[in-house]
C-alpha positions in Angstrom: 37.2 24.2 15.6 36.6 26.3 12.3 37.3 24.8 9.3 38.8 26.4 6.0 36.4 26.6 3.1 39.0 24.1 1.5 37.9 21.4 4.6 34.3 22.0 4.1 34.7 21.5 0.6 36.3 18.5 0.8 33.9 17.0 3.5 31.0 18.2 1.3 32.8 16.0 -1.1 32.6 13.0 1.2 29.2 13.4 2.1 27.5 13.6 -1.0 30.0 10.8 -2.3 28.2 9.0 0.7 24.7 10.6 0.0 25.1 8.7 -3.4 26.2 5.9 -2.3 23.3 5.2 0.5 20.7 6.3 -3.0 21.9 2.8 -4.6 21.3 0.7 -1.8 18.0 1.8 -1.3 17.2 1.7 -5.0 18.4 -2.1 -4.8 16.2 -2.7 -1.1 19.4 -3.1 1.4 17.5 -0.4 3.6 20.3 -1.6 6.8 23.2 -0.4 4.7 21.1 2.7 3.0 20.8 4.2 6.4 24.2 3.2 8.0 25.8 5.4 4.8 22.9 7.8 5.3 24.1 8.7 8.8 27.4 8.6 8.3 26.6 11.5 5.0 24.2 12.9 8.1 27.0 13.4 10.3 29.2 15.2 8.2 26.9 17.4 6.6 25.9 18.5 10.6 30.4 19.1 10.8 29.8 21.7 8.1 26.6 23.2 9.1 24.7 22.3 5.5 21.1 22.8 6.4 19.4 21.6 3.1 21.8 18.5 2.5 20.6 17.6 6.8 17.1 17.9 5.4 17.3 16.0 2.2 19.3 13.1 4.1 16.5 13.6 7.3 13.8 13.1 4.6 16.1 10.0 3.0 16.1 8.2 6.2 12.4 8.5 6.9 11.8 7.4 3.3 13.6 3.7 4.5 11.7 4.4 7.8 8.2 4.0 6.5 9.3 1.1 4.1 10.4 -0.7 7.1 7.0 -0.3 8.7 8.7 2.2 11.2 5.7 4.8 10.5 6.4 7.0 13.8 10.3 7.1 13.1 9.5 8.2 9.8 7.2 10.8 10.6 9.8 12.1 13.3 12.2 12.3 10.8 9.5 14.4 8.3 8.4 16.9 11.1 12.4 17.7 12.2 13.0 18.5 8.2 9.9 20.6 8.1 10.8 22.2 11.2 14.2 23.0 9.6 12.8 24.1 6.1 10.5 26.6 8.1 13.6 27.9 10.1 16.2 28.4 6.7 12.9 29.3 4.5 13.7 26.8 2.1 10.7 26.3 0.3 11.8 23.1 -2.2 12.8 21.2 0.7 9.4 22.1 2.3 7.2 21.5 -0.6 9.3 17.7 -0.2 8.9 16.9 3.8 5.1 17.8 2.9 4.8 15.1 0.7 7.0 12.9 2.8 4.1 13.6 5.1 1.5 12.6 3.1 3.3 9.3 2.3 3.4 8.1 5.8 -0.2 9.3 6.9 -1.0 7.6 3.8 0.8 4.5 5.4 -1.2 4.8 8.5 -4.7 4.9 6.8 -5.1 8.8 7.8 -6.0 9.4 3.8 -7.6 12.7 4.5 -4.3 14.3 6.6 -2.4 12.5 3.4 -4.2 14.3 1.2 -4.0 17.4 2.9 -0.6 17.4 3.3 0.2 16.6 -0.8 -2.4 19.7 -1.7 -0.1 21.9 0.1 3.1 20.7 -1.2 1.5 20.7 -5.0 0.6 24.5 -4.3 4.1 24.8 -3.2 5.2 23.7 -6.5 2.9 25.1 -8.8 4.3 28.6 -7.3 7.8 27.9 -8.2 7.4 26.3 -11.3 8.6 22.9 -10.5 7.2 19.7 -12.8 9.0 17.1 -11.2 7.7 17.8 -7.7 3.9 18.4 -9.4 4.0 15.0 -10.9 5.0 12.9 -7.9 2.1 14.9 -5.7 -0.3 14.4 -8.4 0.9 10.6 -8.3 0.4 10.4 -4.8 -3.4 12.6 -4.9 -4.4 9.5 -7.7 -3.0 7.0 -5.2 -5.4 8.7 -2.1 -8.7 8.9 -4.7 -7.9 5.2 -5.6 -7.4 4.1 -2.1 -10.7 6.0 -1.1 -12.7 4.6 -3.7 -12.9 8.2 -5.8 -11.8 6.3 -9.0 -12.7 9.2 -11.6 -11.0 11.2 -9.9 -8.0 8.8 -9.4 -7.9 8.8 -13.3 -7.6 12.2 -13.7 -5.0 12.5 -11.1 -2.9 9.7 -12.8 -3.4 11.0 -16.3 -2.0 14.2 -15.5 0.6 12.9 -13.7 1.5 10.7 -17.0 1.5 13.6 -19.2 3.9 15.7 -17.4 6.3 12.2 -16.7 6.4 11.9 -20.9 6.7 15.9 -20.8 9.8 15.7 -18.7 11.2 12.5 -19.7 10.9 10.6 -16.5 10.4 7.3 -17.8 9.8 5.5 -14.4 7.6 7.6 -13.2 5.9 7.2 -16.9 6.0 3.6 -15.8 4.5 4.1 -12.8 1.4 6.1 -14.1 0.9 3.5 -16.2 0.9 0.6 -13.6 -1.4 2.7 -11.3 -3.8 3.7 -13.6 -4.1 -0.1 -14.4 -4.5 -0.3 -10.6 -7.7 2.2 -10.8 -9.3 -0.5 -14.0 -8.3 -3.4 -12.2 -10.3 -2.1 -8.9 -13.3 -1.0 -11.1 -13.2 -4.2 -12.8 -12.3 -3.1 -16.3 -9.2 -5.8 -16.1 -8.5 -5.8 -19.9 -7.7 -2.0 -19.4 -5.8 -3.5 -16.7 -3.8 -5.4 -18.1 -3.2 -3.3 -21.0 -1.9 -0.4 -18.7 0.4 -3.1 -16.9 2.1 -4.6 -19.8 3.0 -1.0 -20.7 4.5 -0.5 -17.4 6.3 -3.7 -17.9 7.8 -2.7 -20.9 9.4 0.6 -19.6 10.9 -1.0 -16.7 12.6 -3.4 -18.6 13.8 -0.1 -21.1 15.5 1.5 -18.5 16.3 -1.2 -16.4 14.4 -0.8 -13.6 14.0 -4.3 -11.9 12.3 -3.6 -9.0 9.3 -1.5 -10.6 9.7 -4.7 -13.2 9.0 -6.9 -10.4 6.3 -4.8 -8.6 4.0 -4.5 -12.3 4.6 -8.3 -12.7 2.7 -8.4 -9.4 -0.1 -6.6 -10.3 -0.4 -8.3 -13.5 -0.7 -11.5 -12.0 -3.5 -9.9 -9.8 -5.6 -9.0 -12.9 -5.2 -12.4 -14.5 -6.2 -13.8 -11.1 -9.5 -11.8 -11.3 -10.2 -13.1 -15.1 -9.9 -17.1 -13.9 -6.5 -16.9 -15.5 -4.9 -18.6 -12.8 -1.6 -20.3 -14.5 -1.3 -16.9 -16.1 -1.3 -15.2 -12.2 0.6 -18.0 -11.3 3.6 -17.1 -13.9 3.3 -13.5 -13.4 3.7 -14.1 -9.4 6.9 -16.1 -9.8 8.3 -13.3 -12.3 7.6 -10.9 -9.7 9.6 -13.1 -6.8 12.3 -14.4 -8.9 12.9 -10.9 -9.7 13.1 -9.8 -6.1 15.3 -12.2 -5.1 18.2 -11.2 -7.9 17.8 -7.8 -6.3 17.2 -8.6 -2.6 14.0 -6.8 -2.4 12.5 -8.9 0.1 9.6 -6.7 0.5 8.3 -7.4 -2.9 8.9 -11.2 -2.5 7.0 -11.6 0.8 3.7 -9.1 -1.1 3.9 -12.0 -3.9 4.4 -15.0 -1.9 0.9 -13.5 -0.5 -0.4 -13.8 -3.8 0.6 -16.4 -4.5 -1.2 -18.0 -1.2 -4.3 -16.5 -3.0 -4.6 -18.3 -6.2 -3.5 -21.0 -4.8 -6.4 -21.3 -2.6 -8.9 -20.0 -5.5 -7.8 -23.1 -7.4 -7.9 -25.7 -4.2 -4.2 -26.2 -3.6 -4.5 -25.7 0.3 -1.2 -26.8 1.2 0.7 -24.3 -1.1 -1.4 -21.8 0.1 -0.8 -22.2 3.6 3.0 -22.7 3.0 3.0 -19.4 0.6 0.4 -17.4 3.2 3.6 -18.6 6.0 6.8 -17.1 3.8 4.8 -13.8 3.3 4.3 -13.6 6.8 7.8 -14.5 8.0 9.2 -12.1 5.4 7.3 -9.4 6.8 8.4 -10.3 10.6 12.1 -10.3 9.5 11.8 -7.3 7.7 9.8 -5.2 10.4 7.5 -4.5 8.2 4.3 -4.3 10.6 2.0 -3.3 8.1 2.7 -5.9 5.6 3.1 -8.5 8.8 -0.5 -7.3 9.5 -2.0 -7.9 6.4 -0.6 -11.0 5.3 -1.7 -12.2 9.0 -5.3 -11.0 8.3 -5.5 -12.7 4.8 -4.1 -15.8 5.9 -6.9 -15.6 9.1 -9.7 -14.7 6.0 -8.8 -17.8 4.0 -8.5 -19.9 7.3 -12.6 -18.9 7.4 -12.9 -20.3 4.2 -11.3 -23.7 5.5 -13.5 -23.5 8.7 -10.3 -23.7 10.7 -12.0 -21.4 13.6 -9.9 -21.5 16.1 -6.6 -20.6 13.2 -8.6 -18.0 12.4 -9.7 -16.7 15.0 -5.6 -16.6 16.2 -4.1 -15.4 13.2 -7.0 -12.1 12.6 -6.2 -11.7 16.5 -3.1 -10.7 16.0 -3.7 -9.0 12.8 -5.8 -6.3 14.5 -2.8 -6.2 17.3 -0.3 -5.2 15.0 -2.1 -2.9 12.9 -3.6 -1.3 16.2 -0.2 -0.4 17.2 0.7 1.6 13.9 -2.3 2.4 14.1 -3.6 1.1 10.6 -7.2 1.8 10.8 -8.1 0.3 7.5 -6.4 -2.9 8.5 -8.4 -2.9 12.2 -11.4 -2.1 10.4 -11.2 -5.0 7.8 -9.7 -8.2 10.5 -12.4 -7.1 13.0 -15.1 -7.6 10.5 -14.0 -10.7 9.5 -12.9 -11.9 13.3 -17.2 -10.8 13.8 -17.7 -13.5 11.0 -15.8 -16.4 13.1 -16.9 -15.1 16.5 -21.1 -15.4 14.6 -20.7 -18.9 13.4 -19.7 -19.7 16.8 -22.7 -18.3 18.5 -20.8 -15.6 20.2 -23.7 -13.1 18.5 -22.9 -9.9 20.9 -19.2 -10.3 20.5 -19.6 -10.4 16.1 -22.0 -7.2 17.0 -19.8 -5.2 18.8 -16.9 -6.1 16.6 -18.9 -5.0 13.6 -19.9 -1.4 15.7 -15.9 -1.1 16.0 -15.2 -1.9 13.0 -17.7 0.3 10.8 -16.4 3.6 11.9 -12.8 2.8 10.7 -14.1 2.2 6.7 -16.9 4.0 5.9 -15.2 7.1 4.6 -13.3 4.5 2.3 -16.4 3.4 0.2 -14.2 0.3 -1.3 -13.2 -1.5 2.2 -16.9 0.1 3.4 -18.7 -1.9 0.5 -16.7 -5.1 1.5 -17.5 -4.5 5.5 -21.0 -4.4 4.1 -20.5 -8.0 2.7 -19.1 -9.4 6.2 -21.7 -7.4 8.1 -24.5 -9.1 6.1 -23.1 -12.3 6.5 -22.7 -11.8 10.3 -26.4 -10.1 10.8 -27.7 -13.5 8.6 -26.4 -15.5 11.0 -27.6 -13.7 13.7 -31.2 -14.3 13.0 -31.5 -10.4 11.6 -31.9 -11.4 8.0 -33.9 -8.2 6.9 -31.1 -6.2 8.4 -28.6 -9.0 6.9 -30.5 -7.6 3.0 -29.9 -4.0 3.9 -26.6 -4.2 4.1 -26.2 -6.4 1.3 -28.3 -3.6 -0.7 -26.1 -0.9 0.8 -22.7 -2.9 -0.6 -24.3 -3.2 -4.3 -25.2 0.5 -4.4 -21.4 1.0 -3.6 -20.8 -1.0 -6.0 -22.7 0.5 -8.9 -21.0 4.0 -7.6 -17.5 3.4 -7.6 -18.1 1.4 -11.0 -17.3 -2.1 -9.8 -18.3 -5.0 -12.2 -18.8 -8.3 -11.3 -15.4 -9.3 -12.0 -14.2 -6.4 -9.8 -13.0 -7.7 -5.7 -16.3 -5.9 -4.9 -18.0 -7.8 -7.3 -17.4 -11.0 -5.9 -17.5 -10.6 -2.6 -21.2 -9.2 -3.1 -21.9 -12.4 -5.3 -20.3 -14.6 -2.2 -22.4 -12.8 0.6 -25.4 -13.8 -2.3 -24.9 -17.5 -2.3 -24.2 -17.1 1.5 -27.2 -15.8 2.4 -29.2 -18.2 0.1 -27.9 -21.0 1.0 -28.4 -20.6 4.5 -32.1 -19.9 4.5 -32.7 -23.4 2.2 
């Protein structure tokens, strides 16, 4: 039946009333209700034959898609958009679903298709002029560099992104700049720098109001404080972070932080809480869907179950660690629970399984020199104990010349984990 142009105009009306109303509950974390409005906007908008408003909700729902852990959905949901963008030749909404891509191959561990994918869309907006798309691509390049150890780069990325943010006026995304550049020190192990760049962050969110980037920088301040021994500092911060999350029902922050939280609470011997906090991050994760976070919080919990020489825990839990990120297809996550399952499979004599584990594992980190510098650490631990101990010094040597590239101090994750596989290999030749 055709409609008047007084009926489309008042079902546009609806739609984007319902378009707006499905942005607020994902801003708050009810992703359910965000995508029950954003289908119902969906469906009128297809009524009235609206191509760019079907794209922009497409790309809304494969935002809550990847959040959820629903990587494939998400990425079905990009490539129809694209599709649709090619078809109408609307460029903006191109440039958009291109960096929607990037975001969920980022998700996947596929950072050079990620990056790939956010080049094109920042060339897309350099041509018309847009700052606001140019800021979050440059974002998300930073993000790529810091994930794949490229930390000067990473810098630069962020620091251009930050300029144009205080350029614009975008204060959250002036916020976030700030937060991830304090990722970048914290990872090199400049944590004052750090922490400097996080309290910033803080600050702005609590400016404008914004509780959930509030609660995420209160996460990763409590990470740095964790690195400097701080631990009742971490401690606080960690809380902040989930106390924060739960006023605004964003359960995905509270189960990251309740995995924190199992953290320092093992560094600083309180096993029990760090089980029990290890448990709520994981059952967070499996009510949310979220496979990726159900994956790593698995995997940690399996890491610091080696730690307690609780094998046969450990062996379970980093088990089905590497089954769930297998089927998303996380390669980073595979790579990093099947060099720790070699650890547990070595130090109970089960020599050829740790090998091949390790020759599995190896290909899925070594363009990531970060996660390839901490295989390294694993892999010398495993060779050590498999009666290869020049080999087991090798890789030891290859994981501190990774190190001394990517600028990691002693404080740094790196740092540590190379001083660990140290004492390690010492104390088992005395």
């Amino acid at each position: 039946m055709k409609r008047t142009e007084e009926e489309k105009e008042e079902l546009e009306l609806e739609a984007d009333d319902l378009f707006e109303q499905g942005n607020i509950e994902e801003v708050e974390g009810f992703y359910d209700k965000a995508l029950e409005i954003y289908h119902r906007a969906l469906d009128i908008y297809k009524k009235i034959d609206y191509p760019i408003k079907i794209g922009e909700v497409n790309l809304k729902i494969g935002t809550i898609y990847h959040l959820q852990g629903k990587l494939s959905k998400a990425q079905q949901k990009c490539n129809f958009t694209y599709d649709l963008s090619i078809q109408h030749d609307l460029v903006q909404l191109r440039a958009r679903t291109l960096s929607q891509l990037g975001i969920v191959k980022d998700g996947l561990g596929e950072y050079s298709a990620a990056l790939d994918y956010y080049q094109q869309s920042l060339r897309l907006n350099q041509e018309m002029g847009d700052l606001f798309g140019k800021e979050s691509n440059l974002t998300n390049i930073g993000i790529i560099y810091k994930n794949t150890g490229k930390y000067d780069q990473a810098i630069s990325s962020f620091r251009e992104a930050l300029q144009i943010s205080r350029k614009i006026g975008k204060k959250i995304s002036e916020g976030s700049n700030l937060g991830n550049l304090g990722m970048v020190y914290h990872n090199i192990g400049e944590t004052d720098k750090a922490i400097h760049y996080y309290e910033q962050a803080i600050q702005i969110a609590k400016e404008i109001g914004k509780r959930k980037s509030e609660g995420i920088h209160h996460g990763n301040l409590g990470n740095a404080f964790q690195v400097l021994g701080k631990f009742q500092k971490a401690i606080h911060h960690y809380e902040q972070a989930i106390q924060i999350a739960k006023e605004i029902g964003n359960k995905r922050t509270m189960g990251i932080n309740f995995g924190n939280l199992g953290v320092v609470y093992k560094n600083i011997g309180e096993v029990e809480l760090s089980i029990s906090s290890f448990k709520q991050a994981i059952q967070i994760a499996k009510e949310l869907e979220d496979k990726r976070f159900q994956g790593i919080h698995l995997g940690n919990f399996g890491e610091f179950l080696i730690q307690l020489e609780r094998w046969d825990e450990a062996e379970q839990h980093l088990i089905e660690a590497i089954e769930i990120c297998t089927k998303i297809n996380f390669s980073i996550g595979i790579g990093a629970f099947k060099s720790s399952l070699a650890l547990v499979c070595a130090q109970r004599t089960k020599v050829d399984v740790a090998l091949q584990l390790l020759q599995d594992a190896e290909p899925l980190v070594e363009d990531i020199r970060l996660e390839l510098g901490k295989f390294l650490c694993k892999k010398a631990k495993v060779l050590h104990l498999a009666q290869q101990s020049r080999n087991a010094e090798a890789a030891l040597l290859k994981a501190k010349s990774i190190a001394k590239d990517i600028k990691s101090t002693e404080d740094s994750e790196l740092g540590k984990d190379i001083k660990s596989t140290e004492s390690f290999l010492s104390r088992s030749s005395s």
